[in-house]
C-alpha positions, 0 to 999 in steps of 0.5 A: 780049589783052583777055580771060581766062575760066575755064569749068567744064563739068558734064555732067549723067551719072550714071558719074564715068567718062562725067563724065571722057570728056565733059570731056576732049573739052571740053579737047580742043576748047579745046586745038584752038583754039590759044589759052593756056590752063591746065587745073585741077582744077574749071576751065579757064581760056582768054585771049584777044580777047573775041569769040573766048572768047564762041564757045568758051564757046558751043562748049563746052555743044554739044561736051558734048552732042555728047559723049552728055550729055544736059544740061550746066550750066557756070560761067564766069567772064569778065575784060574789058578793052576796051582790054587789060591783062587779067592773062595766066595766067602772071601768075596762076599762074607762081610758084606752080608753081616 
């Protein structure tokens, strides 16, 4: 892994309902990767090689619009280490939920 990046997707829609729907099918398409990832309350964080997390960033904006949004706005956040070392999400996270 040499690569982690966090990605909050905001579906430009008026209902907090449609707000949920399209997000939750952004997840589903991350989980359907089958890479390690961690959903948040404001963002998903995904690790893996760089290529890979580019083209499911992209993947993202097209599933939000296939969704029914119009617009879809999106912050992401990379971490990348050409040669590894990457803090994994276990590493960030772990000991905070035990």
């Amino acid at each position: 892994m040499n690569a982690s990046v966090a990605i909050q997707v905001l579906p430009h829609v008026s209902a907090d309902e449609e707000v949920v729907r399209i997000v939750d099918e952004v997840i589903d398409y991350i989980k359907s990767t089958g890479l390690k990832y961690y959903v948040g309350p404001c963002e998903t964080s995904i690790e893996g090689e760089y290529e890979e997390l580019m083209e499911i960033v992209k993947n993202c904006q097209y599933i939000a619009i296939q969704a029914g949004c119009p617009k879809v706005a999106s912050y992401v956040k990379i971490t990348f280490a050409p040669e590894g070392g990457v803090l994994t999400i276990d590493q960030k996270v772990t000991k905070h939920h035990q």
